[in-house]
C-alpha positions, 0 to 999 in steps of 0.5 A: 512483507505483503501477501499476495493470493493469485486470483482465478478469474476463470473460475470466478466468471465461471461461478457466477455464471453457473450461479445465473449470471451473464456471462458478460456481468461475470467478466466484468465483475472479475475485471474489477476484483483484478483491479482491486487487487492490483491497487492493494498490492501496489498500496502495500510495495509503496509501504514496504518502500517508505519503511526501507527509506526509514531504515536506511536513514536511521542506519545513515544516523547511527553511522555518524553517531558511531563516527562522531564517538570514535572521533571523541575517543581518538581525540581523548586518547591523543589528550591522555597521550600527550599528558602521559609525554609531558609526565614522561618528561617532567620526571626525567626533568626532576631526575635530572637535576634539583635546579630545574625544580622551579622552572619546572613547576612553571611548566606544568603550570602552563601544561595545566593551563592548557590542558584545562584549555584544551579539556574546556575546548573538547567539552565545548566541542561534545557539547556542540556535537550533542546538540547537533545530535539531538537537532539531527534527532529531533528532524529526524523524529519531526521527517518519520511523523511528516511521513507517517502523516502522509502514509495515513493521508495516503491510507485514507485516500486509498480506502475512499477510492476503494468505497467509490469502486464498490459503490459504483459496482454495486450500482452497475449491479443494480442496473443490470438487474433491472434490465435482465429483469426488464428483458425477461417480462418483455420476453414473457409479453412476447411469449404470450403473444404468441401463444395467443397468436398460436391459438387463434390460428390453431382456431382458425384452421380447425375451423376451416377444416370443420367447414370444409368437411361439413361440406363434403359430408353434405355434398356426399350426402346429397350425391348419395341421396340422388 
């Protein structure tokens, strides 16, 4: 259900890297969107979990609703037997014989009787099972709000840690800005310094070289002058 991208994170530090970023901010930001990733992937398998938990709760009440409903039709179809028997019956009890007619009758007056008990019954029992049925139902119904309530719950949640990993990421980045951007004037202060400390000892040593040949210009002079 849920799609996945592989993430290079090779090819990420790699990027950043190449874009002017140390290499150990780099990895450390690949860490991170590995992290991410990993929570997005776990939140949707715990989706695609809770949604076969439904399936196969609702598949569970179709089957009793489908058990229920055969049960109904076995019953209604043994009642039209046994009414098809005592028909069977009180035709040959009439073929038979004229006196009977009378004692006959009591019986499928009593027949009656307890077919209308016997329907009266079954419909109790059809109506017991429909209530069941949209009790059952209304659980169900009252179990897939509860469920969704807490996916949304769990949503929520999962979307407020994702907003503190990146605010806290951006605040990592923030500082590690102003510390190469504090290393790089201390290394420019240096830099200067030793420029100066460069010059003036260029400066120096010209100078002593100034004197000395001056001196030796001299003395070569005053030799020559003798």
């Amino acid at each position: 259900m849920s799609e996945w991208v592989m993430f290079d994170t090779h090819r990420f530090v790699r990027d950043l890297v190449a874009a002017g970023m140390a290499e150990a901010i780099a990895e450390t930001l690949a860490e991170k969107q590995v992290e991410l990733l990993t929570s997005e992937l776990a939140t949707r398998v715990g989706l695609v979990q809770v949604e076969a938990n439904l399936k196969a709760e609702l598949a569970t009440t179709n089957e009793r609703i489908a058990q229920v409903e055969a049960n109904l039709k076995a019953e209604l179809a043994t009642t039209n037997e046994r009414i098809a028997q005592v028909e069977a019956n009180l035709k040959a009890e009439l073929a038979t014989t004229n006196e009977r007619i009378a004692q006959t009758n009591e019986r499928i007056a009593q027949v009656e009787a307890n077919l209308k008990v016997e329907l009266a019954t079954t419909n109790e029992r059809v109506a017991q099972v429909e209530a069941n049925l949209k009790a059952e139902l209304a659980t169900t119904n009252e179990r897939i709000a509860q469920v969704e309530a807490n996916l949304k719950a769990e949503l929520a949640t999962t979307n407020e840690r994702i907003a503190q990993v990146d605010a806290g990421l951006r605040s990592e980045i923030a500082a590690t800005r102003v510390e190469v951007a504090q290393v790089e004037a201390n290394l420019r202060t240096e830099l200067a310094a030793t420029k100066s400390s460069l010059i003036k000892w260029t400066v120096t040593i010209m100078t002593a070289y100034t004197a000395a040949i001056a001196a030796l210009v001299s003395a070569l002079a005053r030799s020559l002058a003798g």
